[in-house]
C-alpha positions as CSV (number, residue, x, y, z in Angstrom):
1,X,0.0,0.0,0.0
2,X,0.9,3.5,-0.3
3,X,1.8,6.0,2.4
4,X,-1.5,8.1,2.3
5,X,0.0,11.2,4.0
6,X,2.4,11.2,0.8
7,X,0.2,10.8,-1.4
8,X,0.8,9.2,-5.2
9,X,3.0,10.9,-8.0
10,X,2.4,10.9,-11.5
11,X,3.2,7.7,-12.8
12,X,1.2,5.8,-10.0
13,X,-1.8,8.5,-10.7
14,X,-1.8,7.3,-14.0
15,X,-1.9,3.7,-13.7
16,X,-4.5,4.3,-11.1
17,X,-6.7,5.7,-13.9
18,X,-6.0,3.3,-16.0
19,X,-7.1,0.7,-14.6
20,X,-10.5,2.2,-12.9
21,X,-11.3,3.1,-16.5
22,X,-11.2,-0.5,-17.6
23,X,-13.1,-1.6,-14.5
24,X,-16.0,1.3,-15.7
25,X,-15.6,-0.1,-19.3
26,X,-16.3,-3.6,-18.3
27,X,-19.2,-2.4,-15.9
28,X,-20.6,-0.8,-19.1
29,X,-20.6,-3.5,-21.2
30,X,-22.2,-5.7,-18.7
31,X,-25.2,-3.0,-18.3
32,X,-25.8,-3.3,-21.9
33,X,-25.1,-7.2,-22.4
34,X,-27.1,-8.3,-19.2
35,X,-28.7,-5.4,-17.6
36,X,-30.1,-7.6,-14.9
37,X,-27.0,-7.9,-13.2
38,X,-26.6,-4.8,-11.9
39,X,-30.1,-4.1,-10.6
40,X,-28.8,-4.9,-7.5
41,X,-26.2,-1.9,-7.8
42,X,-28.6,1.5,-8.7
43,X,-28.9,2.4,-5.1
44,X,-25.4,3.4,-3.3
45,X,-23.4,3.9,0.0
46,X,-23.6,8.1,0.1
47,X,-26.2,10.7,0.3
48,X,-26.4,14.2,1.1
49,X,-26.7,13.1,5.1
50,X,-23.9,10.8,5.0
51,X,-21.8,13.3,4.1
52,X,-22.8,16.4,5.4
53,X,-20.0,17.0,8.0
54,X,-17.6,16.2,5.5
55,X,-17.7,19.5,3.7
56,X,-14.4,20.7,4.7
57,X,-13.1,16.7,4.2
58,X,-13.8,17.6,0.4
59,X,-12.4,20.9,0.5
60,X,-9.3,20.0,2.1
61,X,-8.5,17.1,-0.6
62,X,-9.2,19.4,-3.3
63,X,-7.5,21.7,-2.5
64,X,-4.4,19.8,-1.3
65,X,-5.1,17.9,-5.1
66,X,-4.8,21.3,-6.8
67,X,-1.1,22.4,-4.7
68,X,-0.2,18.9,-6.3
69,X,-1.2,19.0,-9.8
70,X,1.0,22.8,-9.3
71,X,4.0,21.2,-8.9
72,X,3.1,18.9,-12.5
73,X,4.3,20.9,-15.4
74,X,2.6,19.5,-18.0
75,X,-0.7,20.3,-16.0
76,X,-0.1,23.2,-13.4
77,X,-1.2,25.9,-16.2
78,X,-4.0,23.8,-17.7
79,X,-5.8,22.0,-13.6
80,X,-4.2,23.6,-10.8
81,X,-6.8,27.0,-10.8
82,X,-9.5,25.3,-11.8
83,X,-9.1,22.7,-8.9
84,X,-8.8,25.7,-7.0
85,X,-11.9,26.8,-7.6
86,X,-13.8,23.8,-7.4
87,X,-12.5,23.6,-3.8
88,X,-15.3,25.1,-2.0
89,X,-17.9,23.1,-3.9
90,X,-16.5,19.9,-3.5
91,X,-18.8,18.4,-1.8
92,X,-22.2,19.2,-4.0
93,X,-20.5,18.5,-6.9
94,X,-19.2,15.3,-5.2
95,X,-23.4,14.2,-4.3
96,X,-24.6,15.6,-7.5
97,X,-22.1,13.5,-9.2
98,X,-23.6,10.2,-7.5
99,X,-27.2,10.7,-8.8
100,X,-27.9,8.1,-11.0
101,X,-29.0,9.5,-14.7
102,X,-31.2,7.1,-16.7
103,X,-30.7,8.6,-20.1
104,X,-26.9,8.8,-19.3
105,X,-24.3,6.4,-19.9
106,X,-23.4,4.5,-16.7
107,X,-20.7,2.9,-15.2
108,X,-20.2,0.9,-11.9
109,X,-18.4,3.2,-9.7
110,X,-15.9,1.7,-7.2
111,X,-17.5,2.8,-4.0
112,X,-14.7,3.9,-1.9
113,X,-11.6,4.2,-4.3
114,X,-8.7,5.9,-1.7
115,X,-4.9,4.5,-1.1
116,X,-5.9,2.4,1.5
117,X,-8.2,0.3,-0.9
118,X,-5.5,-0.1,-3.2
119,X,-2.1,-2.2,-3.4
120,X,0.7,-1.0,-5.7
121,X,3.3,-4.0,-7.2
122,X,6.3,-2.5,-8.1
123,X,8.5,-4.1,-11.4
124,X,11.8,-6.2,-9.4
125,X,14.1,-5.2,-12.3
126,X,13.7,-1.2,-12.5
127,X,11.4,-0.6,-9.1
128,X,8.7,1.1,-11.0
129,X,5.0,0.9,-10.3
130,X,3.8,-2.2,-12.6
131,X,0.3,-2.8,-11.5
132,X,-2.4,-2.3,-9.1
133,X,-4.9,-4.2,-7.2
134,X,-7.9,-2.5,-5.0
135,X,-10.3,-4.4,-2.7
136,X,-13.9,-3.9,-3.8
137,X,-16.6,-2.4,-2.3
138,X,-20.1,-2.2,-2.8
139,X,-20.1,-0.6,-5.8
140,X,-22.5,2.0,-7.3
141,X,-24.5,2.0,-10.5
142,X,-24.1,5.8,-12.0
């Protein structure tokens, strides 16, 4: 696992993505293939009272998300502001985000994708990051 008061750099950010797209990709094809599957899966974990003292939780990520991303020169100019911004509004865009949108296209989301969810195997010749695994939760049809 990763030290989550460090955080992740680029490279493990990356593969992070990577692989949570492919686990939405394979969600989506299995809500069009055999939609009856994931039925189960259209109600989820968080709602606005769940959350509601976690307000500054939200905006202290973002913000420490956005300082991050400043340090990334390939992305300072074109994230780090608009991270910024989004800071204080984390949290309702966070809930709005989780409202399930019939007419939209939707993926299973992970549930409770943070560093302590996720393993990290590093390659034994160089000592780069090579692949991750992450311990499922319930997930969420959105």
């Amino acid at each position: 696992m990763a030290d989550r008061t460090r955080g992740l750099d680029l490279k493990h950010c990356l593969l992070v993505m990577k692989h949570i797209g492919r686990y939405h990709g394979a969600s989506a094809v299995l809500h069009q293939k055999m939609p009856e599957n994931v039925l189960y899966f259209h109600e989820g974990l968080y709602g606005s009272k769940v959350f509601e003292t976690s307000v500054d939780f939200f905006r202290n990520g973002v913000t420490n998300l956005a300082q991050e991303v400043e340090k990334w020169p390939q992305y300072r100019e074109r994230f780090s502001d608009k991270l910024l911004n989004l800071a204080d509004n984390a949290y309702t865009v966070f809930l709005d985000s989780l409202k399930r949108r019939e007419e939209e296209f939707n993926v299973l989301c992970h549930g409770d994708f943070r560093l302590n969810n996720i393993m990290f195997r590093y390659s034994k010749e160089n000592g780069e990051v090579a692949d991750i695994r992450w311990e499922l939760c319930t997930p969420l049809l959105l």
